[in-house]
The first five atom37 places (N, CA, C, CB, O) and aatype in JSON, in Angstrom:
{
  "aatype": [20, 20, 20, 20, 20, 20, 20, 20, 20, 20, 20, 20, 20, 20, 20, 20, 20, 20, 20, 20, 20, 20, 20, 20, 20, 20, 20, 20, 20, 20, 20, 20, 20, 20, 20, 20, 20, 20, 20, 20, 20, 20, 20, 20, 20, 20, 20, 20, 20, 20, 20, 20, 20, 20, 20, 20, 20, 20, 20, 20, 20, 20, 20, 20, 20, 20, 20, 20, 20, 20, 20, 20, 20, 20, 20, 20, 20],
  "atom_mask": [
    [1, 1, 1, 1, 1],
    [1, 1, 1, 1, 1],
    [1, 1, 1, 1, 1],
    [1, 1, 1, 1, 1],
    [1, 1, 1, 1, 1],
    [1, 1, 1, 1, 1],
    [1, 1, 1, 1, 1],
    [1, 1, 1, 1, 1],
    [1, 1, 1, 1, 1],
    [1, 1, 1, 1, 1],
    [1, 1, 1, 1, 1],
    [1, 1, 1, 1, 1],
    [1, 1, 1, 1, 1],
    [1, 1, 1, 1, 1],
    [1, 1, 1, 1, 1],
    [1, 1, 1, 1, 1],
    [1, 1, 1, 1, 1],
    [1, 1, 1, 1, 1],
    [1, 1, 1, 1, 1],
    [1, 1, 1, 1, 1],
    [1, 1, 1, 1, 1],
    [1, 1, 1, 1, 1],
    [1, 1, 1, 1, 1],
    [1, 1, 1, 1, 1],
    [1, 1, 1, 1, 1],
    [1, 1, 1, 1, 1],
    [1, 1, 1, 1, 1],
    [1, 1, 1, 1, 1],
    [1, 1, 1, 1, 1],
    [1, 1, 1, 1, 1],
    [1, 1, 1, 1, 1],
    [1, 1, 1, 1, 1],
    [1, 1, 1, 1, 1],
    [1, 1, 1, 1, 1],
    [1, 1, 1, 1, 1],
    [1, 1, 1, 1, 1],
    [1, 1, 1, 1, 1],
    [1, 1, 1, 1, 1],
    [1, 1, 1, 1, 1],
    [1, 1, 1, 1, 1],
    [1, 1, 1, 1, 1],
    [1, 1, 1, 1, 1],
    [1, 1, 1, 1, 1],
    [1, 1, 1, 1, 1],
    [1, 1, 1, 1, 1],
    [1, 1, 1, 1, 1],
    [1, 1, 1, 1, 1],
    [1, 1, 1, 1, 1],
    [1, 1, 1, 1, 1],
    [1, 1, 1, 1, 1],
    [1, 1, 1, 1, 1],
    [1, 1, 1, 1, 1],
    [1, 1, 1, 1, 1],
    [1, 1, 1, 1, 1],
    [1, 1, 1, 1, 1],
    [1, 1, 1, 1, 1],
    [1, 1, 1, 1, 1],
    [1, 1, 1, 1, 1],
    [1, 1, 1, 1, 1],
    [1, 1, 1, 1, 1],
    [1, 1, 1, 1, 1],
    [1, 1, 1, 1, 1],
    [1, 1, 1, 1, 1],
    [1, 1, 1, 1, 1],
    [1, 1, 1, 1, 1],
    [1, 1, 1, 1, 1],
    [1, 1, 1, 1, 1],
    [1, 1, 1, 1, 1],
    [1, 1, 1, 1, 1],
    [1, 1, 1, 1, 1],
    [1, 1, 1, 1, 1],
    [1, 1, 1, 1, 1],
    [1, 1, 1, 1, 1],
    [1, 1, 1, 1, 1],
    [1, 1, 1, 1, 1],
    [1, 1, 1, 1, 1],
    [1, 1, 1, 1, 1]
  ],
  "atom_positions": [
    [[7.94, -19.2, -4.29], [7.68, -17.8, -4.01], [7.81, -17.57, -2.5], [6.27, -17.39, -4.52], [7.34, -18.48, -1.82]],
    [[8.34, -16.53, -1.83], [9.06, -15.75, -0.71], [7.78, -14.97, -0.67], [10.65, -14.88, -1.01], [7.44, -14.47, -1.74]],
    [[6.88, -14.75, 0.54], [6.3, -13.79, 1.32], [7.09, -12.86, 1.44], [5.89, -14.14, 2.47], [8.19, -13.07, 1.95]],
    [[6.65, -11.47, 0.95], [7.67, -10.43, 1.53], [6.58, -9.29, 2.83], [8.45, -9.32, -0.18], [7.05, -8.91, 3.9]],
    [[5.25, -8.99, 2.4], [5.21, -7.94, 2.98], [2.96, -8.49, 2.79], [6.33, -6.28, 2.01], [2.39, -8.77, 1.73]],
    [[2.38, -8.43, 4.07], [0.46, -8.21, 3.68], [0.15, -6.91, 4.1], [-0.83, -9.34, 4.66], [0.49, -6.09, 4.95]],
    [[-0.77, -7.07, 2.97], [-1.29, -5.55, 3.86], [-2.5, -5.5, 2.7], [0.13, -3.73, 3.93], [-2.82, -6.51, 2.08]],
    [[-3.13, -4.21, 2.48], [-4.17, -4.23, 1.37], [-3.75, -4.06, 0.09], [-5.12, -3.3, 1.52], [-2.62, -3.63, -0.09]],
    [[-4.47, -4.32, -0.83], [-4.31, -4.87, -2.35], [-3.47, -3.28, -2.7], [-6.19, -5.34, -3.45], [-2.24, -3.32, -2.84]],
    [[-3.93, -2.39, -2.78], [-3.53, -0.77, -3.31], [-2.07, -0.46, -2.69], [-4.77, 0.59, -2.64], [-1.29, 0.3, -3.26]],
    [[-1.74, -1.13, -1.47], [-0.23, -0.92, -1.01], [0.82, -2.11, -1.46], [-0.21, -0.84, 0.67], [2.04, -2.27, -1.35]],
    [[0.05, -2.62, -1.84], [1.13, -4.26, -2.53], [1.25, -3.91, -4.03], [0.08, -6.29, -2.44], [2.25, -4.15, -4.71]],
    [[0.35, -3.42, -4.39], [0.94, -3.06, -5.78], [1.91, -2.06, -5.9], [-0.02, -2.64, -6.63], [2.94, -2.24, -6.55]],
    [[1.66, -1.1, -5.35], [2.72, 0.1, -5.46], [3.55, 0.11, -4.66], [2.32, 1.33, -5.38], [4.17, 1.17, -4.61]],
    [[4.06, -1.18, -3.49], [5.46, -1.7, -3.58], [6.3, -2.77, -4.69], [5.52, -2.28, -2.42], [7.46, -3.18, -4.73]],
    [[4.98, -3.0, -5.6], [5.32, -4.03, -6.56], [6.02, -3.08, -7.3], [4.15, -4.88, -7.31], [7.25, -3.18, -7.4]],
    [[5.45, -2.24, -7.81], [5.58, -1.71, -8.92], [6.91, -1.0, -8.83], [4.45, -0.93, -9.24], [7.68, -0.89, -9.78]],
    [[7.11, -0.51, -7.54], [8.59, 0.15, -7.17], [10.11, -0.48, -6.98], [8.4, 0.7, -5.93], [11.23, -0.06, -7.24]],
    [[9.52, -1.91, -6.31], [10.24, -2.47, -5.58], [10.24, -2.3, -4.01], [11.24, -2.21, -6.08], [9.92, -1.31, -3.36]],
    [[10.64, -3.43, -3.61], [10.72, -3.73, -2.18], [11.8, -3.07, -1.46], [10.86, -5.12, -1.98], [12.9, -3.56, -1.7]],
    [[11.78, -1.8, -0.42], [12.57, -1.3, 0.1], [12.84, -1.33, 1.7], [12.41, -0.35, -0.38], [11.99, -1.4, 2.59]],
    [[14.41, -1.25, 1.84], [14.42, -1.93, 3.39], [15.01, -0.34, 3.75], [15.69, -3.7, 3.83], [15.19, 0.32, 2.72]],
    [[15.32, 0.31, 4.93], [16.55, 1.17, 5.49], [17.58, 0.89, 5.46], [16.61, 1.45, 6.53], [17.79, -0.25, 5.89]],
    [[18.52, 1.5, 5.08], [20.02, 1.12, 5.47], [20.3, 2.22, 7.11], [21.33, 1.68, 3.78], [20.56, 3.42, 7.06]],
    [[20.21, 1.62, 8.07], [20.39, 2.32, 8.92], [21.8, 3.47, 9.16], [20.21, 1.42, 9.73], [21.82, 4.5, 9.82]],
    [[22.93, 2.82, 8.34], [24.08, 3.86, 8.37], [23.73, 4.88, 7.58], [25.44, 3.39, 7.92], [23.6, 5.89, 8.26]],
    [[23.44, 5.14, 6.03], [22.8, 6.08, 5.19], [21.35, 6.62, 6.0], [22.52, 5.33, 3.68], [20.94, 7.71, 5.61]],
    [[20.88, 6.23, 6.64], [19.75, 6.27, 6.8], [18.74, 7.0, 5.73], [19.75, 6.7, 7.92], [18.24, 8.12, 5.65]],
    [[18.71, 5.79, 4.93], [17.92, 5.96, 3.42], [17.51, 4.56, 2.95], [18.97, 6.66, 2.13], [18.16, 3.52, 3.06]],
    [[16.36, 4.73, 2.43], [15.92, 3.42, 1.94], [16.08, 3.07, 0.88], [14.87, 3.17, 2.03], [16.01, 3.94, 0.02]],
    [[16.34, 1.81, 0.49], [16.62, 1.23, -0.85], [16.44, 0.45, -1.05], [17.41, 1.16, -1.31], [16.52, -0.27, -0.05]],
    [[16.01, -0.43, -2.5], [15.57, -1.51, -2.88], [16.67, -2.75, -2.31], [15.36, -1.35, -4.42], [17.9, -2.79, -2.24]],
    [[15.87, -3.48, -2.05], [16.57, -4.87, -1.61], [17.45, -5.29, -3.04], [15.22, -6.25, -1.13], [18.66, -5.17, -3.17]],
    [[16.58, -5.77, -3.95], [17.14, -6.45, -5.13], [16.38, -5.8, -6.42], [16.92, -8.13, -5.01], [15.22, -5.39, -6.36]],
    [[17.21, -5.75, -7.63], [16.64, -4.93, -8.03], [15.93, -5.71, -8.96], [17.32, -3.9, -8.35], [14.96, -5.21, -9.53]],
    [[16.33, -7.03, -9.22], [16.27, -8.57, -9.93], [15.13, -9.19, -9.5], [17.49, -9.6, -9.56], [14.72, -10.16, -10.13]],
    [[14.52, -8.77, -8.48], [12.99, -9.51, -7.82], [12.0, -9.02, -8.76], [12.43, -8.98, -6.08], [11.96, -7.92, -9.3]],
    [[11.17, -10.06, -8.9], [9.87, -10.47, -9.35], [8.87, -10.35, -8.66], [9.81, -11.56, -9.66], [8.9, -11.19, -7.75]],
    [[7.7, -9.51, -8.63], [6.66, -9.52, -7.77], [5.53, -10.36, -7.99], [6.26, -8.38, -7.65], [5.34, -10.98, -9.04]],
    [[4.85, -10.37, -7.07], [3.54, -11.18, -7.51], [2.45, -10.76, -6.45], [3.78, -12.97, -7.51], [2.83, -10.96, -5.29]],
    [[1.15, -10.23, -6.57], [0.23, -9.76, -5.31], [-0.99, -10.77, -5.28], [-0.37, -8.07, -5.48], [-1.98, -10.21, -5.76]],
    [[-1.11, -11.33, -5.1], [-2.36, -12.8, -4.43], [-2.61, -11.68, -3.75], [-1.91, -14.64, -3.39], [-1.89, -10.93, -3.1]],
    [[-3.75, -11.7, -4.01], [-5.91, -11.53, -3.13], [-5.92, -12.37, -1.9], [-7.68, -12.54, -4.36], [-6.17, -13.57, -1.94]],
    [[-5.69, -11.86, -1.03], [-6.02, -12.94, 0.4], [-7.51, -13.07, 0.9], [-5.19, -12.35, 1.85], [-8.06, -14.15, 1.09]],
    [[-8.06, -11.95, 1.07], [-9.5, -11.9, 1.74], [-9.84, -10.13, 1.29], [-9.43, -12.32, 3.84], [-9.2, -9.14, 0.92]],
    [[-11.48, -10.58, 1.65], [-12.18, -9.07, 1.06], [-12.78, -8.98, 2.56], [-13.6, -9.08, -0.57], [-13.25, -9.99, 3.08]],
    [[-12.75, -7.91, 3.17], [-14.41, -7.53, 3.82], [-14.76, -5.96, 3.93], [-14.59, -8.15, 5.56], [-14.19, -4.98, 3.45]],
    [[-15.79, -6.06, 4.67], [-16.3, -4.42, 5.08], [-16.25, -4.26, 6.32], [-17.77, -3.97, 4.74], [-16.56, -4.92, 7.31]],
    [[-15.62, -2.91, 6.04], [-15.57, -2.18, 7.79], [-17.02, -1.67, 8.01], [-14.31, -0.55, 8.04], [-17.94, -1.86, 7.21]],
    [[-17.16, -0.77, 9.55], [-18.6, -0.75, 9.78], [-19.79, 0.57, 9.33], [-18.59, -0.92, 11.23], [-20.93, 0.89, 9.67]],
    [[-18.54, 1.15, 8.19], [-19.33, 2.21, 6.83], [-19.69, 1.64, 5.99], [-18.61, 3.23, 6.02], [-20.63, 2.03, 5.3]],
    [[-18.97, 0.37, 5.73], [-20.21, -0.36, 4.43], [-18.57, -0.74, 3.14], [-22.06, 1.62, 3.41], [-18.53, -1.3, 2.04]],
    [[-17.79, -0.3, 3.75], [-16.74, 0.46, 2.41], [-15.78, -0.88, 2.6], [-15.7, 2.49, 2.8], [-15.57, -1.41, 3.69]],
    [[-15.11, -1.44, 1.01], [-14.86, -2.82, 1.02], [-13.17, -2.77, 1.28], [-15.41, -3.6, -0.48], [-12.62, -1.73, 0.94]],
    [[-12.51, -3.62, 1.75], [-11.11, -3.75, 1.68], [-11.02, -4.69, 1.56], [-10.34, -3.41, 2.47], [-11.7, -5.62, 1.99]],
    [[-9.61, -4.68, 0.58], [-9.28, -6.36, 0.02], [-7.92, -6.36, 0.75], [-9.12, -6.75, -2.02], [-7.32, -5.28, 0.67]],
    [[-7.36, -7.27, 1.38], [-6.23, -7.5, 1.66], [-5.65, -8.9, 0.48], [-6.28, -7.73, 3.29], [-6.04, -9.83, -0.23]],
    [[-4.38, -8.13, 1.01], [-2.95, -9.62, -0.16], [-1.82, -9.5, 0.08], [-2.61, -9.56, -2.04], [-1.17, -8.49, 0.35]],
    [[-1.5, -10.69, -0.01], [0.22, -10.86, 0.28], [0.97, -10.22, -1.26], [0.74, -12.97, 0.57], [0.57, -9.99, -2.4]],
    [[2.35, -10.11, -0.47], [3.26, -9.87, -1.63], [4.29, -10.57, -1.75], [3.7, -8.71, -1.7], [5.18, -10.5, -0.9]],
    [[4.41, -11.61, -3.13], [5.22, -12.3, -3.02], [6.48, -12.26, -4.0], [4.62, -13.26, -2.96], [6.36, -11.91, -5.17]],
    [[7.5, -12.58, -3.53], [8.82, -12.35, -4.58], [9.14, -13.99, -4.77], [10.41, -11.27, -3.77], [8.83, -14.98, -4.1]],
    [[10.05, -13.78, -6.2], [10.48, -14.99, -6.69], [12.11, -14.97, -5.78], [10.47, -15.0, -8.61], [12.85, -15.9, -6.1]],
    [[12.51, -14.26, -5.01], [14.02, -13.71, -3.87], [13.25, -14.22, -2.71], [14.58, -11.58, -3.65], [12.05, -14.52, -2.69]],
    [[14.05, -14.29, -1.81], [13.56, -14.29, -0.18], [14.38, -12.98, 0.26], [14.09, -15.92, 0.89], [15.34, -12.84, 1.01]],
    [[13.67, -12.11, -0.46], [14.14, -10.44, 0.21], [14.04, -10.39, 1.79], [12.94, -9.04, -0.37], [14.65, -9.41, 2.22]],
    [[13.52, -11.08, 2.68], [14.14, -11.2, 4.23], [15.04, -11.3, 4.28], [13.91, -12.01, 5.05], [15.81, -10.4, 4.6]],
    [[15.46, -12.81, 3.9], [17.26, -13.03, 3.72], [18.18, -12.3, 3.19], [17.65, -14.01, 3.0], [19.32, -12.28, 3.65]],
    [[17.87, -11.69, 2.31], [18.96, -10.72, 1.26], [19.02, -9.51, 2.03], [18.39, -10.3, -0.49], [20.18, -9.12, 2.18]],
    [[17.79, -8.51, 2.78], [18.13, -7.72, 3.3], [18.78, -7.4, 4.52], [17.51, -7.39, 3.17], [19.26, -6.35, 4.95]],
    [[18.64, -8.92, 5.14], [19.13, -9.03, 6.5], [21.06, -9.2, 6.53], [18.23, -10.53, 7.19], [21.91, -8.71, 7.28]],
    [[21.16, -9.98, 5.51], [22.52, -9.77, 5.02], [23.28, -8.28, 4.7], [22.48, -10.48, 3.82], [24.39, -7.92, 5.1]],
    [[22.34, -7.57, 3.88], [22.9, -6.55, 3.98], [22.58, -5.18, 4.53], [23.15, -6.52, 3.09], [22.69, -4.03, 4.1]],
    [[22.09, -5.77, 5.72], [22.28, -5.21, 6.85], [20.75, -4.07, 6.69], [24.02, -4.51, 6.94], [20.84, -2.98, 7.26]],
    [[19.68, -4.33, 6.07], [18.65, -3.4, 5.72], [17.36, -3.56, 6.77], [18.23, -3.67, 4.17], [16.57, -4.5, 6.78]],
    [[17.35, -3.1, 7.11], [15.64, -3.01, 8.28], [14.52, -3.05, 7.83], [15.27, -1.73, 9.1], [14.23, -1.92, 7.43]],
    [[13.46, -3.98, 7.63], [12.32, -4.37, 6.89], [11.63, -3.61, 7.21], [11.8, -5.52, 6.95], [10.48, -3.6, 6.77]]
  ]
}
């Protein structure tokens, strides 16, 4: 599994769920890297900010190395 993107649990899913999108800087429009990737969101760590209110952070991982694939075709992470 390929690291693609951390951040908190609620934004890794709903790049999961969409797919992973880079810029194409000539279109200047974004588009899925691959459309063939597999997601996966691992739980990294939980804590609380200083309201009390919980955040979970997690990686997002693909069964692609969508770095490599987008850098090839020419897409801006």
């Amino acid at each position: 599994m390929f690291e693609v993107f951390c951040g908190s649990k609620e934004t890794m899913e709903m790049i999961a769920s969409k797919g992973a999108r880079g810029l194409n800087p000539k279109t200047m429009k974004w588009q899925v890297i691959d459309k063939t990737a597999q997601y996966e969101v691992r739980e990294d760590k939980r804590f609380l900010d200083e309201e009390g209110n919980e955040h979970i952070m997690a990686d997002l991982l693909s069964n692609l190395d969508l770095r490599t694939i987008a850098k090839e075709k020419g897409l801006i992470l």
